[in-house]
PDB file with one MODEL, atoms N, CA, C and O in Angstrom:
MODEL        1
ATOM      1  N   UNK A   1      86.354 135.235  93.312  1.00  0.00           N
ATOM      2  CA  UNK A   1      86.101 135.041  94.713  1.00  0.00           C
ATOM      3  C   UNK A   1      87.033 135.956  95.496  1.00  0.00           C
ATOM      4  O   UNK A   1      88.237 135.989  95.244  1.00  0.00           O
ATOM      5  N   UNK A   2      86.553 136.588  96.306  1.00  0.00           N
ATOM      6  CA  UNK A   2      87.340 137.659  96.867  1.00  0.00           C
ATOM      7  C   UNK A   2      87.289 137.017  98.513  1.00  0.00           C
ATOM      8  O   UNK A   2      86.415 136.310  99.016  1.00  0.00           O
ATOM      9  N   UNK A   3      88.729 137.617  99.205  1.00  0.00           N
ATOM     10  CA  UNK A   3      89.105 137.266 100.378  1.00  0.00           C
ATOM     11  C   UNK A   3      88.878 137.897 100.992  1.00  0.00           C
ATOM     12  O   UNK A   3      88.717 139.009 100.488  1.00  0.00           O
ATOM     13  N   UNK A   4      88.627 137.802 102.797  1.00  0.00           N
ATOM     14  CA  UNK A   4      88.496 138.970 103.569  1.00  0.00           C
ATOM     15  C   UNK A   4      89.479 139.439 103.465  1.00  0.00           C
ATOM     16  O   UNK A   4      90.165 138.978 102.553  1.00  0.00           O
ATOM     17  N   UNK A   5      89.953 140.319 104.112  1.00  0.00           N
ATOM     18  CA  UNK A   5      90.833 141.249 105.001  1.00  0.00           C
ATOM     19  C   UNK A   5      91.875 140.711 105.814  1.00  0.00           C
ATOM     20  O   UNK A   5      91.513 140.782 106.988  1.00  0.00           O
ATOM     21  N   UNK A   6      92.890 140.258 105.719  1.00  0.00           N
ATOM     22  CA  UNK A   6      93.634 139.449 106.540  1.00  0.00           C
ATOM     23  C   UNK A   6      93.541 137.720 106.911  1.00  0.00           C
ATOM     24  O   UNK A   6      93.775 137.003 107.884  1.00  0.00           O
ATOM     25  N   UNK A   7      93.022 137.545 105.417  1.00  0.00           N
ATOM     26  CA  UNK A   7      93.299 135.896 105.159  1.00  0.00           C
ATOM     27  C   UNK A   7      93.583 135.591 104.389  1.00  0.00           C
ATOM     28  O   UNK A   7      93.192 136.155 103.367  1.00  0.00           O
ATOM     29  N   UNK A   8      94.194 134.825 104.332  1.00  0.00           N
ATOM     30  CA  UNK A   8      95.201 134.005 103.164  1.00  0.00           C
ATOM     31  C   UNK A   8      94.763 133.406 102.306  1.00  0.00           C
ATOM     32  O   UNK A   8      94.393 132.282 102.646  1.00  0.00           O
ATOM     33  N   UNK A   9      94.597 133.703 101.087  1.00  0.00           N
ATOM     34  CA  UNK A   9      94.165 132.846 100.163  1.00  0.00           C
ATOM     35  C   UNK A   9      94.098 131.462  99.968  1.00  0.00           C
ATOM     36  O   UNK A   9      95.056 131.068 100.633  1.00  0.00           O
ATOM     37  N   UNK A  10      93.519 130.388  99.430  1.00  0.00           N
ATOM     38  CA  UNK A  10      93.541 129.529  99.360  1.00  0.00           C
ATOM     39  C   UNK A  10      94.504 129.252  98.158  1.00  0.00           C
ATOM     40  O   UNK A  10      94.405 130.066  97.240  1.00  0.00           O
ATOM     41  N   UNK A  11      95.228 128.454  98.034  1.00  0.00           N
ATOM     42  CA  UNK A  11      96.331 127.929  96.942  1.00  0.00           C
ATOM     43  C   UNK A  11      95.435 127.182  95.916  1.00  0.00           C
ATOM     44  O   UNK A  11      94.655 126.258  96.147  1.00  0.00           O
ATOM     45  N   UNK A  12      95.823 128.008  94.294  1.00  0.00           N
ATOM     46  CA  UNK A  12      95.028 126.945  93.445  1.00  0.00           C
ATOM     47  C   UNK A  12      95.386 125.971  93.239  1.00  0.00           C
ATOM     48  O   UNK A  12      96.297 125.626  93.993  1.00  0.00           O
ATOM     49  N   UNK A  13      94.843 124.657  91.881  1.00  0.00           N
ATOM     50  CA  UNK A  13      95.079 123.321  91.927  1.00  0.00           C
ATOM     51  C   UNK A  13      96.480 123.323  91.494  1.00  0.00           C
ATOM     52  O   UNK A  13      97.327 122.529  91.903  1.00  0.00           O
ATOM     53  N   UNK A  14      96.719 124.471  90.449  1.00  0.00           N
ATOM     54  CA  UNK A  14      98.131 124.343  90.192  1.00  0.00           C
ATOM     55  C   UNK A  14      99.259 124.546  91.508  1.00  0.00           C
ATOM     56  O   UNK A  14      99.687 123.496  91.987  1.00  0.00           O
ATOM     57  N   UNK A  15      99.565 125.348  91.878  1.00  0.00           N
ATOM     58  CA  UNK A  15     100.063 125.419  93.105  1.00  0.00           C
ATOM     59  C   UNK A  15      99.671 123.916  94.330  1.00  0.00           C
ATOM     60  O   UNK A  15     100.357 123.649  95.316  1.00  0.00           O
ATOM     61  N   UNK A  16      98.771 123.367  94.008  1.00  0.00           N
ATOM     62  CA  UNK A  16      99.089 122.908  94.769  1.00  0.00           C
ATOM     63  C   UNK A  16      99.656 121.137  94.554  1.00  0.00           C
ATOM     64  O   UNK A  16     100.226 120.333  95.292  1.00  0.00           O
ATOM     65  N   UNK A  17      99.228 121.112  93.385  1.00  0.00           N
ATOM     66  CA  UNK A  17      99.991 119.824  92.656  1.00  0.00           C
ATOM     67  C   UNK A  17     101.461 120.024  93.053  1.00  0.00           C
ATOM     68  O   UNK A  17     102.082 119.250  93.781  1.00  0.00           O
ATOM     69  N   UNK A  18     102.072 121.423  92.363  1.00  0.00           N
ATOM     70  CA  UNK A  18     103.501 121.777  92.742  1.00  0.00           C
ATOM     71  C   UNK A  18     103.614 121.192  93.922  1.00  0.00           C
ATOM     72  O   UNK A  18     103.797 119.989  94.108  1.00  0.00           O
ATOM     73  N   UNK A  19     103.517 121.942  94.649  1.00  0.00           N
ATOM     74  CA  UNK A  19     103.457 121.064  96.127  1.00  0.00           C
ATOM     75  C   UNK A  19     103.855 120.443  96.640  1.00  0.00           C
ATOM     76  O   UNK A  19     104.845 120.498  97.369  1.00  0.00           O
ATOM     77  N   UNK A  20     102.854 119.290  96.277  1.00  0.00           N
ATOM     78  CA  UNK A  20     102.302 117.573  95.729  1.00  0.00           C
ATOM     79  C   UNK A  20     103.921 117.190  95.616  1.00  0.00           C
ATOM     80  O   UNK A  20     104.688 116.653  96.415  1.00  0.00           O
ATOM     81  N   UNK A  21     104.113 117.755  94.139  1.00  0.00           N
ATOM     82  CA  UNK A  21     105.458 117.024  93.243  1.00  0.00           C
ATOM     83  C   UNK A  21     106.772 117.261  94.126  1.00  0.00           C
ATOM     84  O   UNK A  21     107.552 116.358  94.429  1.00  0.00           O
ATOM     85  N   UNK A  22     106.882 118.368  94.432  1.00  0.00           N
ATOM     86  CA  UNK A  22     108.318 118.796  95.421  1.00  0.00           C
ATOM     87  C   UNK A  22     108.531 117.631  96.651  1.00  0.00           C
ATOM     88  O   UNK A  22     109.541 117.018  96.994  1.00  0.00           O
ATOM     89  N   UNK A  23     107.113 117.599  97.167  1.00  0.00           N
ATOM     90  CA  UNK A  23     106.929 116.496  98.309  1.00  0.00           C
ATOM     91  C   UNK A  23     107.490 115.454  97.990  1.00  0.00           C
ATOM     92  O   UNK A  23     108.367 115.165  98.804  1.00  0.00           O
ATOM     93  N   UNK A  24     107.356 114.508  96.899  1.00  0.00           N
ATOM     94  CA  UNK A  24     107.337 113.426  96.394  1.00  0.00           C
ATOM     95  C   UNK A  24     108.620 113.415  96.121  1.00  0.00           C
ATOM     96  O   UNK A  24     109.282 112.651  96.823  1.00  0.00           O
ATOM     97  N   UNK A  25     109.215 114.053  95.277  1.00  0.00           N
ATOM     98  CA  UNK A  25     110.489 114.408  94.842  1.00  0.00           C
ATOM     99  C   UNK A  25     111.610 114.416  96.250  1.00  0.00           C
ATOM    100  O   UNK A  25     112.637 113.777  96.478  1.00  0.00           O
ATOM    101  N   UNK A  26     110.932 115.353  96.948  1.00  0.00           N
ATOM    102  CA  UNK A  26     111.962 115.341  98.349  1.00  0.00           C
ATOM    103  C   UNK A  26     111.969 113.990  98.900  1.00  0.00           C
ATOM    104  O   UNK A  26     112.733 113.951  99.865  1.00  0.00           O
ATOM    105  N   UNK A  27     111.425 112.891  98.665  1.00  0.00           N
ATOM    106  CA  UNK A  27     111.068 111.464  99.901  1.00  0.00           C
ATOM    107  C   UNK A  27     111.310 110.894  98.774  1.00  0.00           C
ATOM    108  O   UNK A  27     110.319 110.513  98.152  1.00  0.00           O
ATOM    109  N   UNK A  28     112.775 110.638  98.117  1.00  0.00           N
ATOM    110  CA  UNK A  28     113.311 109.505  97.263  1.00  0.00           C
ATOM    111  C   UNK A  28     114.618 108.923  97.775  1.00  0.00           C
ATOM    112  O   UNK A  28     115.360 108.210  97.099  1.00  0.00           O
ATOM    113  N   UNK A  29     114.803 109.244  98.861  1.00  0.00           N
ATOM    114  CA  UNK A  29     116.110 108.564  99.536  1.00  0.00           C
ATOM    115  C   UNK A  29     115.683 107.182  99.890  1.00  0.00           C
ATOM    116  O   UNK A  29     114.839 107.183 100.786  1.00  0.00           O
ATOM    117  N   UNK A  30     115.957 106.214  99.530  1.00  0.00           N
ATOM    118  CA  UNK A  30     116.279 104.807  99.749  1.00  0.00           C
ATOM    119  C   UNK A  30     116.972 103.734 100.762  1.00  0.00           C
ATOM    120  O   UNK A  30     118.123 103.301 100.700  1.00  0.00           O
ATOM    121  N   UNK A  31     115.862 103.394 101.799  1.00  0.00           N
ATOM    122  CA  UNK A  31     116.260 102.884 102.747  1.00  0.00           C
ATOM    123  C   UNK A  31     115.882 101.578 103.454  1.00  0.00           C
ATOM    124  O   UNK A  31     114.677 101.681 103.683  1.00  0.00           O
ATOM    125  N   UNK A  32     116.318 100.420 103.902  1.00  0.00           N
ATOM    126  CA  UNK A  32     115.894  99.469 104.094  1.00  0.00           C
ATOM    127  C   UNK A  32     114.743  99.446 105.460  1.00  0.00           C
ATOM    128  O   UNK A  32     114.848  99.950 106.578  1.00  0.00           O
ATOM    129  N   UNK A  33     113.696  98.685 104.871  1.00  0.00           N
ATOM    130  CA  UNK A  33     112.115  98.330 105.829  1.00  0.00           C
ATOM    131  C   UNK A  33     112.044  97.462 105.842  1.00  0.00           C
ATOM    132  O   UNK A  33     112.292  96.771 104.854  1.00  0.00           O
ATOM    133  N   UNK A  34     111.604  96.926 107.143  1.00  0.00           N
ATOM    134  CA  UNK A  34     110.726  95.258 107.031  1.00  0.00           C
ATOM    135  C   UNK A  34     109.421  95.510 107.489  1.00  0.00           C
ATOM    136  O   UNK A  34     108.980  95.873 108.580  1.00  0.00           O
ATOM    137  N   UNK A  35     108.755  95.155 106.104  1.00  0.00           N
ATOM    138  CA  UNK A  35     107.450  95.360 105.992  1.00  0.00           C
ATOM    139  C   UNK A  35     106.606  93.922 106.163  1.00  0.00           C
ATOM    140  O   UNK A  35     106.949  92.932 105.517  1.00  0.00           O
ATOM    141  N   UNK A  36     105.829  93.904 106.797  1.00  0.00           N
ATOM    142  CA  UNK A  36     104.690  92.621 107.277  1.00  0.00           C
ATOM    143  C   UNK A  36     103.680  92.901 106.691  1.00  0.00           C
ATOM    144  O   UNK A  36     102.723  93.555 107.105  1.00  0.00           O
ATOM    145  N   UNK A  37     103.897  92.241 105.320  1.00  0.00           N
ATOM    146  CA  UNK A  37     102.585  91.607 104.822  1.00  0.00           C
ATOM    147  C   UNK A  37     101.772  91.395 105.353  1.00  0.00           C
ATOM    148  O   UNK A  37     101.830  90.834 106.447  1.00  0.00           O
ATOM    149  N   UNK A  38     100.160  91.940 104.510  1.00  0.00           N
ATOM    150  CA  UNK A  38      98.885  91.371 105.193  1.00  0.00           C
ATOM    151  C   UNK A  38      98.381  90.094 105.729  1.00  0.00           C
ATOM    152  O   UNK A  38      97.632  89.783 106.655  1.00  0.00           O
ATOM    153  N   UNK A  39      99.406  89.124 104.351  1.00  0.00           N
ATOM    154  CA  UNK A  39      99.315  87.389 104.885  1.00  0.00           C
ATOM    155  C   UNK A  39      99.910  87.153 105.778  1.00  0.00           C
ATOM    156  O   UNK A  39      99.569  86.106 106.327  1.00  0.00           O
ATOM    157  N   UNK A  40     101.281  88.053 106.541  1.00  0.00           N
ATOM    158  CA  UNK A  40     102.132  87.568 107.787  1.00  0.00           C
ATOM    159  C   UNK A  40     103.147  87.335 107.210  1.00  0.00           C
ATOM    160  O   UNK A  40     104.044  87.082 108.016  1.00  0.00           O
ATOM    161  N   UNK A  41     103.477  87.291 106.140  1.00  0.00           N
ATOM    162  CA  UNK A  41     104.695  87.569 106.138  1.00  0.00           C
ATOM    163  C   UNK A  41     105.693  88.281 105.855  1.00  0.00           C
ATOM    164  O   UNK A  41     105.359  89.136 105.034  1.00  0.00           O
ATOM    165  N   UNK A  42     107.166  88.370 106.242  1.00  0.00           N
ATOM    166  CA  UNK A  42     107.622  89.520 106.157  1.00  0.00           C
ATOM    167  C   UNK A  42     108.848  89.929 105.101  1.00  0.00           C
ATOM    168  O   UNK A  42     109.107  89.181 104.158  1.00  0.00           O
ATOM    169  N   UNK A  43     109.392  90.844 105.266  1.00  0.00           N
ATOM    170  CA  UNK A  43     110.263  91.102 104.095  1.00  0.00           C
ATOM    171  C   UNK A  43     111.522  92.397 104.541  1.00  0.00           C
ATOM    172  O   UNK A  43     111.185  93.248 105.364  1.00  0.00           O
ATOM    173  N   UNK A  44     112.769  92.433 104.003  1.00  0.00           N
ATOM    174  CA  UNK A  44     113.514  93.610 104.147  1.00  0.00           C
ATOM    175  C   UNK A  44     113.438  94.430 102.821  1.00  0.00           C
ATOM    176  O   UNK A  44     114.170  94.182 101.863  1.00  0.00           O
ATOM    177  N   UNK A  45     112.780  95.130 102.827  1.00  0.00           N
ATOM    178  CA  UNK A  45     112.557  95.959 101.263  1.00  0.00           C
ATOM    179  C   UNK A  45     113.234  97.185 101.134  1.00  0.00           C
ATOM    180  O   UNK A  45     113.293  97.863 102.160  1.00  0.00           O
ATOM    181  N   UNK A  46     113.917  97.765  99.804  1.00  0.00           N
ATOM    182  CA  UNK A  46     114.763  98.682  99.707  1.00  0.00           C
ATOM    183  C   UNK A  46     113.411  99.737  99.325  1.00  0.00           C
ATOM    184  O   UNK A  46     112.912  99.660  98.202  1.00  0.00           O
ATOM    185  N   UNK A  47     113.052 100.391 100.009  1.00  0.00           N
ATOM    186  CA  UNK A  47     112.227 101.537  99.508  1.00  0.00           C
ATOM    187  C   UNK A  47     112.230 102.752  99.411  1.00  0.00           C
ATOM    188  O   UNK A  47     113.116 103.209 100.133  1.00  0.00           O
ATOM    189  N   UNK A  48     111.749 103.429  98.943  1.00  0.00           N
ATOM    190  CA  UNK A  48     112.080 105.326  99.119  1.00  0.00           C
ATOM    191  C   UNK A  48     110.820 105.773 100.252  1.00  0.00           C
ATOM    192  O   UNK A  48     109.722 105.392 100.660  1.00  0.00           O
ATOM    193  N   UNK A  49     111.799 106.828 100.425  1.00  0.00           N
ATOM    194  CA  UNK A  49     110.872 107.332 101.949  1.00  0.00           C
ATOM    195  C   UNK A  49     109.125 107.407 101.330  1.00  0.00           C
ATOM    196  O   UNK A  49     108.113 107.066 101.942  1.00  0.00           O
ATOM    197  N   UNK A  50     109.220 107.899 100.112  1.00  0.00           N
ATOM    198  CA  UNK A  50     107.666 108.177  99.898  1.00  0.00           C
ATOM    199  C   UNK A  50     106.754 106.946  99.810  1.00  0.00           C
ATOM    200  O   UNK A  50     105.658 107.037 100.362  1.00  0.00           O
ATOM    201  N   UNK A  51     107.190 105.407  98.961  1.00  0.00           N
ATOM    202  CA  UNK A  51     107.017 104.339  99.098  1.00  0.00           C
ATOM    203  C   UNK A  51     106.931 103.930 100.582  1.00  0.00           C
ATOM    204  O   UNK A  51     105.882 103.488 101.051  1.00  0.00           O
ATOM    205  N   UNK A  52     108.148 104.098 101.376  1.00  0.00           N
ATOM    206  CA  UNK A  52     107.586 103.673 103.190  1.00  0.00           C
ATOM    207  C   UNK A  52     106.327 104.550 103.710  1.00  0.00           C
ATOM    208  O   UNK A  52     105.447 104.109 104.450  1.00  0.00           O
ATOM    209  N   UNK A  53     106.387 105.767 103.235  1.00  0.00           N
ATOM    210  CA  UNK A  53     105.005 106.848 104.161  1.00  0.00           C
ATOM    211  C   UNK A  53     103.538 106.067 103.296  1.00  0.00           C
ATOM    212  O   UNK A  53     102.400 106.059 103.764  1.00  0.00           O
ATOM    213  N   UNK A  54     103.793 105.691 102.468  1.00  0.00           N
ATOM    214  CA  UNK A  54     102.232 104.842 101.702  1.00  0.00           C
ATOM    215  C   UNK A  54     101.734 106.113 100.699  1.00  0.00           C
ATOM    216  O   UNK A  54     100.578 106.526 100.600  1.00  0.00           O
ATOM    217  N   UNK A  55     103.305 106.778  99.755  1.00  0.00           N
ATOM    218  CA  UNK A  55     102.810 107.571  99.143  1.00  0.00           C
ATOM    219  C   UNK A  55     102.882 107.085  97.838  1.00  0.00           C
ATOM    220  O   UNK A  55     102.293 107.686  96.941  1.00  0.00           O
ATOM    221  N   UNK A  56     103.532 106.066  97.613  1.00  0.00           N
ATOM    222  CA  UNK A  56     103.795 105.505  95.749  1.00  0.00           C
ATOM    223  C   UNK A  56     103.517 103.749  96.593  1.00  0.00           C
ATOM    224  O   UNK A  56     103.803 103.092  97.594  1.00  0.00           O
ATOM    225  N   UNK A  57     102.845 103.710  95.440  1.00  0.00           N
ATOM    226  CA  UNK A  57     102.624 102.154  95.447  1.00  0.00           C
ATOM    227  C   UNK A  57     104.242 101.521  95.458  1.00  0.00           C
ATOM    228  O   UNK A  57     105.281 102.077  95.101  1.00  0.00           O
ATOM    229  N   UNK A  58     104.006 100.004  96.067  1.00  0.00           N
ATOM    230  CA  UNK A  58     105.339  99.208  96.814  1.00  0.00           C
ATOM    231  C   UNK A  58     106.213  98.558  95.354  1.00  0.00           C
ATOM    232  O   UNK A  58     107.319  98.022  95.422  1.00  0.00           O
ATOM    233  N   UNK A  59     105.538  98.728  94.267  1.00  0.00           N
ATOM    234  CA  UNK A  59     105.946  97.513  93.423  1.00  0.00           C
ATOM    235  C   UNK A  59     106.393  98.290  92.058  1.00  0.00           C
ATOM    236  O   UNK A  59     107.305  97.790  91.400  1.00  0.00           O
ATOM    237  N   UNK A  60     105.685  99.679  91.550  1.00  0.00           N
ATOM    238  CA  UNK A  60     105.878 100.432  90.481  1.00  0.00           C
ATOM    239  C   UNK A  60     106.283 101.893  90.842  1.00  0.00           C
ATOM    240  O   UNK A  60     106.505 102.739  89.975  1.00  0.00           O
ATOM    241  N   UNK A  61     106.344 102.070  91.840  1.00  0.00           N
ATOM    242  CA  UNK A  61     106.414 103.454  92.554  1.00  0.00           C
ATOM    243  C   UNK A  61     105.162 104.393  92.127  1.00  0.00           C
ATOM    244  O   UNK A  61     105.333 105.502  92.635  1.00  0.00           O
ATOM    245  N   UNK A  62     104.049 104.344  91.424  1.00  0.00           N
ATOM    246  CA  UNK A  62     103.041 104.907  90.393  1.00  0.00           C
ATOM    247  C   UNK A  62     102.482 105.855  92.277  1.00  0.00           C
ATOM    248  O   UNK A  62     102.434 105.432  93.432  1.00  0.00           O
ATOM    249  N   UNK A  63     102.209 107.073  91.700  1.00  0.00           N
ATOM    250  CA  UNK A  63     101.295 107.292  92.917  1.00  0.00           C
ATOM    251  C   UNK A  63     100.094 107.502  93.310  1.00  0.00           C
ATOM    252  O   UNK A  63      99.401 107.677  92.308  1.00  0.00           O
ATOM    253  N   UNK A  64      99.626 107.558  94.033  1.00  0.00           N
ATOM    254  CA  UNK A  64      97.881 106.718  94.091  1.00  0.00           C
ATOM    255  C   UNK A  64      97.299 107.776  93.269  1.00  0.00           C
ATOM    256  O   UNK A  64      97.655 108.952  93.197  1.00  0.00           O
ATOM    257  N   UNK A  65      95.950 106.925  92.405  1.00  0.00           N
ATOM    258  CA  UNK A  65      94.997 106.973  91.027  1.00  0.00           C
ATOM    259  C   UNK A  65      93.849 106.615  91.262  1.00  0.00           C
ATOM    260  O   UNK A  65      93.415 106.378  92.389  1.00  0.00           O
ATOM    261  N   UNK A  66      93.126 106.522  90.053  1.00  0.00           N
ATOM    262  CA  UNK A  66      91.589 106.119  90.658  1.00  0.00           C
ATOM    263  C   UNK A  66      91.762 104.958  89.403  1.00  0.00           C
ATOM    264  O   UNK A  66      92.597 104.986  88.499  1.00  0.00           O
ATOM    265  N   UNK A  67      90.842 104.069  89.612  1.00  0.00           N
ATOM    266  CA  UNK A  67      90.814 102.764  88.693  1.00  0.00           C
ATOM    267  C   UNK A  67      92.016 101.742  88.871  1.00  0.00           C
ATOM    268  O   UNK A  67      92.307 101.500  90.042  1.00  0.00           O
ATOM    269  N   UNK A  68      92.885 100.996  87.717  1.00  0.00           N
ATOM    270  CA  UNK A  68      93.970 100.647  88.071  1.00  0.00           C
ATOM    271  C   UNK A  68      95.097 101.180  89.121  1.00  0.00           C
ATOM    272  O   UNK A  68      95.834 100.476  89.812  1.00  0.00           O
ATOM    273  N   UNK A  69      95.044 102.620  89.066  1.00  0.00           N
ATOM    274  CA  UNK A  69      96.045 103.193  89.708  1.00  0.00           C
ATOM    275  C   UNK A  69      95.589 103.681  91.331  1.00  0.00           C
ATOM    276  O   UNK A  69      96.132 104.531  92.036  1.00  0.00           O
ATOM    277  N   UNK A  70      94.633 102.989  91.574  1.00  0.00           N
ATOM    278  CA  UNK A  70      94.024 103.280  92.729  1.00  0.00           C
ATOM    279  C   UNK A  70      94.778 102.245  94.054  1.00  0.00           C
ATOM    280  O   UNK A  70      94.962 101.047  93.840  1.00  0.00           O
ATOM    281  N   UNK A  71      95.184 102.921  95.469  1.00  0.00           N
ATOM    282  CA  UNK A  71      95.984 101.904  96.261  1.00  0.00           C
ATOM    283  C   UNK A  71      95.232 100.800  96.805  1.00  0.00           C
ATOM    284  O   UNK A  71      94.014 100.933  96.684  1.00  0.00           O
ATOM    285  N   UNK A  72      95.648  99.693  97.399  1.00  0.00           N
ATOM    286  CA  UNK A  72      95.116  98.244  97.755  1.00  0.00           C
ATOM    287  C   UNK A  72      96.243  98.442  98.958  1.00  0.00           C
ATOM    288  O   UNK A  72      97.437  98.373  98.665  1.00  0.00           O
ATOM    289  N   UNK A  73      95.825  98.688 100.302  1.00  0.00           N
ATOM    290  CA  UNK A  73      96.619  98.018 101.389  1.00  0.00           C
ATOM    291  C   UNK A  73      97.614  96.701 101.370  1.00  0.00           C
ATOM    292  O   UNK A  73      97.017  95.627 101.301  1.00  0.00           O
ATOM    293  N   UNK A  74      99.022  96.647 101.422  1.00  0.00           N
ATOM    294  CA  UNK A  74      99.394  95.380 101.264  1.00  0.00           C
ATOM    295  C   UNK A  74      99.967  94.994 102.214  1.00  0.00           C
ATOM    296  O   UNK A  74     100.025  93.766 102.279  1.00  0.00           O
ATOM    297  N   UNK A  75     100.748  95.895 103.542  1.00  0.00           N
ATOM    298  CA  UNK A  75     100.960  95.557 104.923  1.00  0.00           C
ATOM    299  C   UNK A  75     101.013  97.329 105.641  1.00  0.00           C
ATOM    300  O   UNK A  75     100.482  98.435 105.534  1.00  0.00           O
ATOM    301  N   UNK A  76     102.225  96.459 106.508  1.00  0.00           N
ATOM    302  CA  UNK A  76     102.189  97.709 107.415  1.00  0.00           C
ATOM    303  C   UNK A  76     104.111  97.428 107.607  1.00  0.00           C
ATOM    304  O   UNK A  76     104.618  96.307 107.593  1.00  0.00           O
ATOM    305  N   UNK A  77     104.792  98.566 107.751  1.00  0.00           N
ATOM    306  CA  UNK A  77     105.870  99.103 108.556  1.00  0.00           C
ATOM    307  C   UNK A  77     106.067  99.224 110.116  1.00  0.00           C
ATOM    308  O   UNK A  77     106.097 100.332 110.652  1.00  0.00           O
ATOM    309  N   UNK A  78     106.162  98.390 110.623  1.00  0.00           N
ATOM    310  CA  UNK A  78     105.831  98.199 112.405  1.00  0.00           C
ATOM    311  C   UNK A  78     106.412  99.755 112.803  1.00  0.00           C
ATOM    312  O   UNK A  78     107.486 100.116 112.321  1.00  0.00           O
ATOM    313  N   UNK A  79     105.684 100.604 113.659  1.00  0.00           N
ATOM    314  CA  UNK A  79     105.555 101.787 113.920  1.00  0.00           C
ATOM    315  C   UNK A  79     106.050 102.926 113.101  1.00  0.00           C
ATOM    316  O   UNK A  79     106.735 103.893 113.434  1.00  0.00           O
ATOM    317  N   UNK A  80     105.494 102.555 111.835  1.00  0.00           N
ATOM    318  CA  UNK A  80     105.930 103.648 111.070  1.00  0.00           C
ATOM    319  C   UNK A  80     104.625 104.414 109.860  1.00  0.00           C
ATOM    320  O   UNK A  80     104.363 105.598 109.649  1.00  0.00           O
ATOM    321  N   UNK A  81     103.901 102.854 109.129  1.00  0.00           N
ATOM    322  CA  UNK A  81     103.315 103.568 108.270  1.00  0.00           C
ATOM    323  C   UNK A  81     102.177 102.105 107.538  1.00  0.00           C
ATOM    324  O   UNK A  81     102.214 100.946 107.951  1.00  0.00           O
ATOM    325  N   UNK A  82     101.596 102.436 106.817  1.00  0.00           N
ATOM    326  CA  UNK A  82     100.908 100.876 106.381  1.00  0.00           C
ATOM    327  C   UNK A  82     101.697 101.677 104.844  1.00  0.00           C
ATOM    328  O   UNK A  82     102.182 102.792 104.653  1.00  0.00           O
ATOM    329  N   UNK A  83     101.527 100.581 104.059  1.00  0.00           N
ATOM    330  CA  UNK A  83     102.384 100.783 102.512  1.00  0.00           C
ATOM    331  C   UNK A  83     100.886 100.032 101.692  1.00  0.00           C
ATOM    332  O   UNK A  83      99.880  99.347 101.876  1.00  0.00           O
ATOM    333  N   UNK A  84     101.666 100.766 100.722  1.00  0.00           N
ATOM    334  CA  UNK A  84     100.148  99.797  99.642  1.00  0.00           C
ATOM    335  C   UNK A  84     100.746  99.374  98.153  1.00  0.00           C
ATOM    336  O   UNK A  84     101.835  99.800  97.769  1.00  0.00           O
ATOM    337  N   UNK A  85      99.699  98.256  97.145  1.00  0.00           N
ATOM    338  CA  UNK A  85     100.071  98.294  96.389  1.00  0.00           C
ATOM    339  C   UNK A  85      98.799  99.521  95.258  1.00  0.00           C
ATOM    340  O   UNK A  85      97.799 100.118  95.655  1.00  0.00           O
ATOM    341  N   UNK A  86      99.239  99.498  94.242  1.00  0.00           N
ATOM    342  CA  UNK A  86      97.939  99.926  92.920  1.00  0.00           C
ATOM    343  C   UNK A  86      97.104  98.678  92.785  1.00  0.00           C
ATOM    344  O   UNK A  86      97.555  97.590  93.144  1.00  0.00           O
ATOM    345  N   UNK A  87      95.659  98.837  92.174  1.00  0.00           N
ATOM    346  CA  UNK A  87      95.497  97.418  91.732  1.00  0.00           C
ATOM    347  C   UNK A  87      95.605  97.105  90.515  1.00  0.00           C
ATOM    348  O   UNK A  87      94.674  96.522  89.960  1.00  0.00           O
ATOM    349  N   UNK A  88      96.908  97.466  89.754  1.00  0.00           N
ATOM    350  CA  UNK A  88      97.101  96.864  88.516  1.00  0.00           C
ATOM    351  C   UNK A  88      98.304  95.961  89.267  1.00  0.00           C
ATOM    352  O   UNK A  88      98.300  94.841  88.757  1.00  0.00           O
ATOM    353  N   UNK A  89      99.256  96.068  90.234  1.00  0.00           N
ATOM    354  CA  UNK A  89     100.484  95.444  90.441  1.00  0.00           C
ATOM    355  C   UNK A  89      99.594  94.340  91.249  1.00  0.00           C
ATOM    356  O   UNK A  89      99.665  93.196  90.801  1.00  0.00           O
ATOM    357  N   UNK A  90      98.776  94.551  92.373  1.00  0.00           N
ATOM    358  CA  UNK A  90      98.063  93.753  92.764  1.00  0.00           C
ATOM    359  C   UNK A  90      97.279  92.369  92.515  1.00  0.00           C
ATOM    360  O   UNK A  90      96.800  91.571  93.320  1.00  0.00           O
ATOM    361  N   UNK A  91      97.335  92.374  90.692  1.00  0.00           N
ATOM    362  CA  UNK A  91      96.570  92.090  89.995  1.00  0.00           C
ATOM    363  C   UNK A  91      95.004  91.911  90.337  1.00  0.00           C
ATOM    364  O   UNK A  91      94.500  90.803  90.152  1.00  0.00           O
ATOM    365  N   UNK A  92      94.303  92.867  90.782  1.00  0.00           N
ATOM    366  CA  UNK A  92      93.291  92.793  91.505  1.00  0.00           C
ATOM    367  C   UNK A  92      92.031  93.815  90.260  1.00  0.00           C
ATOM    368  O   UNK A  92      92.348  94.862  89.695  1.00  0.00           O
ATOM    369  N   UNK A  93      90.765  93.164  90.140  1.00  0.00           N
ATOM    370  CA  UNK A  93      90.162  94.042  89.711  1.00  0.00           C
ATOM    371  C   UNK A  93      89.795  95.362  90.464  1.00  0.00           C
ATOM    372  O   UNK A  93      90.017  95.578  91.655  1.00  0.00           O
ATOM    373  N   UNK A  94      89.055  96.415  89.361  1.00  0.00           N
ATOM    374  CA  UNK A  94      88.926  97.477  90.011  1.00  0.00           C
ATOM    375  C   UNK A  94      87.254  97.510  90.191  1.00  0.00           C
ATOM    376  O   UNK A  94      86.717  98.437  90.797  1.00  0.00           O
TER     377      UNK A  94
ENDMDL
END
């Protein structure tokens, strides 16, 4: 596949997993949230930044998958972010 003339290629899958991983890797600093459960109730949870943005599930850190490893909404971060679980931690079918 050839590019025009003054555009930027598109990044392949490899490149862009890299990416992906650096991202993830950079948002492991650990910081306290109170997160409000979908049932209402609430919690002070020690999480990593990528866990608060709703990028690793709340309970295994695993990051979102398809099947078991797929996310399930489990609250929200009051003005910050909704968080989720997988539905294997969930114990929820898929």
């Amino acid at each position: 596949m050839s590019v025009e003339p003054g555009r930027i290629q598109a990044p392949d899958g490899t490149f862009k997993r890299l990416l992906w991983a650096q991202m993830i890797a950079s948002k492991q600093t650990v910081s306290t949230y109170t997160v409000v459960f979908i049932d209402g109730d609430s919690a002070d949870l020690e999480l990593t930044e990528a866990q608060a943005e709703g990028f690793e599930c709340l309970t295994c850190k695993a990051e979102c998958g398809t099947g078991l490893g797929a996310f399930q909404p489990a609250g929200r971060i009051n003005g910050f972010s909704s968080v989720f679980r997988c539905v294997a931690c969930s114990g929820g079918d898929v």
